[in-house]
C-alpha positions as CSV (number, residue, x, y, z in Angstrom):
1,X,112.8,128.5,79.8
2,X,110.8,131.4,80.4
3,X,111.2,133.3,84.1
4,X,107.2,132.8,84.4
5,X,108.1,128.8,83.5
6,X,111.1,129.0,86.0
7,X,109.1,130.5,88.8
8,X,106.0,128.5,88.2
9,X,108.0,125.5,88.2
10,X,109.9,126.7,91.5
11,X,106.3,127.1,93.1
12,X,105.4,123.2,91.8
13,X,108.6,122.0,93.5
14,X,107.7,123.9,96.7
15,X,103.8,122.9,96.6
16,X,105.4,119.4,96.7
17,X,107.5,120.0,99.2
18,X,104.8,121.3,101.4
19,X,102.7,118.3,101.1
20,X,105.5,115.7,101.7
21,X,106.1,117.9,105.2
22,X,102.5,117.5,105.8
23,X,101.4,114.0,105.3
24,X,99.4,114.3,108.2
25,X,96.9,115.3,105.9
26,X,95.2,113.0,103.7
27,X,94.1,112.8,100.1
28,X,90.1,112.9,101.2
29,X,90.9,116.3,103.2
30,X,92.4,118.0,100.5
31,X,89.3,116.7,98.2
32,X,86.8,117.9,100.7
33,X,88.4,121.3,101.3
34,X,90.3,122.3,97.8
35,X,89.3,120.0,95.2
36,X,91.9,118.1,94.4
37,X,94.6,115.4,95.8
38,X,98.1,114.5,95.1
39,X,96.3,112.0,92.9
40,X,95.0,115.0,91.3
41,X,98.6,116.2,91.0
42,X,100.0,113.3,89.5
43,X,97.4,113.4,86.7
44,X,98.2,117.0,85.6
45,X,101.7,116.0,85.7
46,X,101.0,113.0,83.2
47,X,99.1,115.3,81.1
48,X,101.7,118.1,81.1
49,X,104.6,115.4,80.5
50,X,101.7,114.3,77.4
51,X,101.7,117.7,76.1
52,X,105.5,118.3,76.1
53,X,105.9,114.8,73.9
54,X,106.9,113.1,77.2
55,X,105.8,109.1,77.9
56,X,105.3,109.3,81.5
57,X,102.8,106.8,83.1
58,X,100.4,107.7,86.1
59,X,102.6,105.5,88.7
60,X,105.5,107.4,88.0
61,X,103.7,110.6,88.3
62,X,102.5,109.5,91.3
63,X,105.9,108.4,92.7
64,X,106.9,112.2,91.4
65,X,104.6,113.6,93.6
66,X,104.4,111.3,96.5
67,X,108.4,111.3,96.7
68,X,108.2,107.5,96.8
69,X,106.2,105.0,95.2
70,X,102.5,105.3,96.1
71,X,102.2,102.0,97.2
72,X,105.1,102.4,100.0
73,X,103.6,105.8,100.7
74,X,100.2,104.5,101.0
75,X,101.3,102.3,104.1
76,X,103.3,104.0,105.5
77,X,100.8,107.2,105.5
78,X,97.6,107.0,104.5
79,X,94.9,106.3,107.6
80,X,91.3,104.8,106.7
81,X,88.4,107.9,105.8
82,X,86.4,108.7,108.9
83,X,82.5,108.7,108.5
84,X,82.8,112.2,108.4
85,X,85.3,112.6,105.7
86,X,83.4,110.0,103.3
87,X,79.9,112.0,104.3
88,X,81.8,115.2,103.1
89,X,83.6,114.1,100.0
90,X,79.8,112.2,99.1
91,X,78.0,115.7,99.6
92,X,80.8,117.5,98.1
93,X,80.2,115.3,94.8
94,X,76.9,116.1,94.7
95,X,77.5,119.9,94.3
């Protein structure tokens, strides 16, 4: 492994780490405001695992980068989208 693979995947690791310490913030506010989700996440991870000759399905990319399986982390975390937040993500799509 490559230092630019060892310090990119250090940066991945610590990405993840961020978001699991803020789960405060939902998967709508990070679509409104960057463009992609943890749900975004998982799918480049799929794809990556893909391109390395790895069989890795989206739930398991998803538990990956949730920490836990989406399911459990979708109860225990995830609050409804506000009026506001759809209206944003709705505009944003239209861009």
């Amino acid at each position: 492994m490559s230092d630019s693979d060892k310090i990119e995947a250090a940066v991945f690791r610590r990405l993840l780490e961020h978001l699991d310490s803020r789960k405060d913030v939902q998967n709508i506010d990070l679509m409104n405001l960057a463009g992609f989700c943890r749900n975004c996440l998982s799918k480049w991870y799929v794809a990556a695992a893909a391109d390395a000759g790895l069989a890795l399905d989206y739930e398991q990319g998803r538990e990956r980068v949730y920490g836990m399986p989406y399911d459990e982390w979708k109860a225990k975390y995830q609050t409804a989208a506000t009026a506001e937040q759809l209206a944003a993500f709705d505009n944003r799509q239209k861009d």
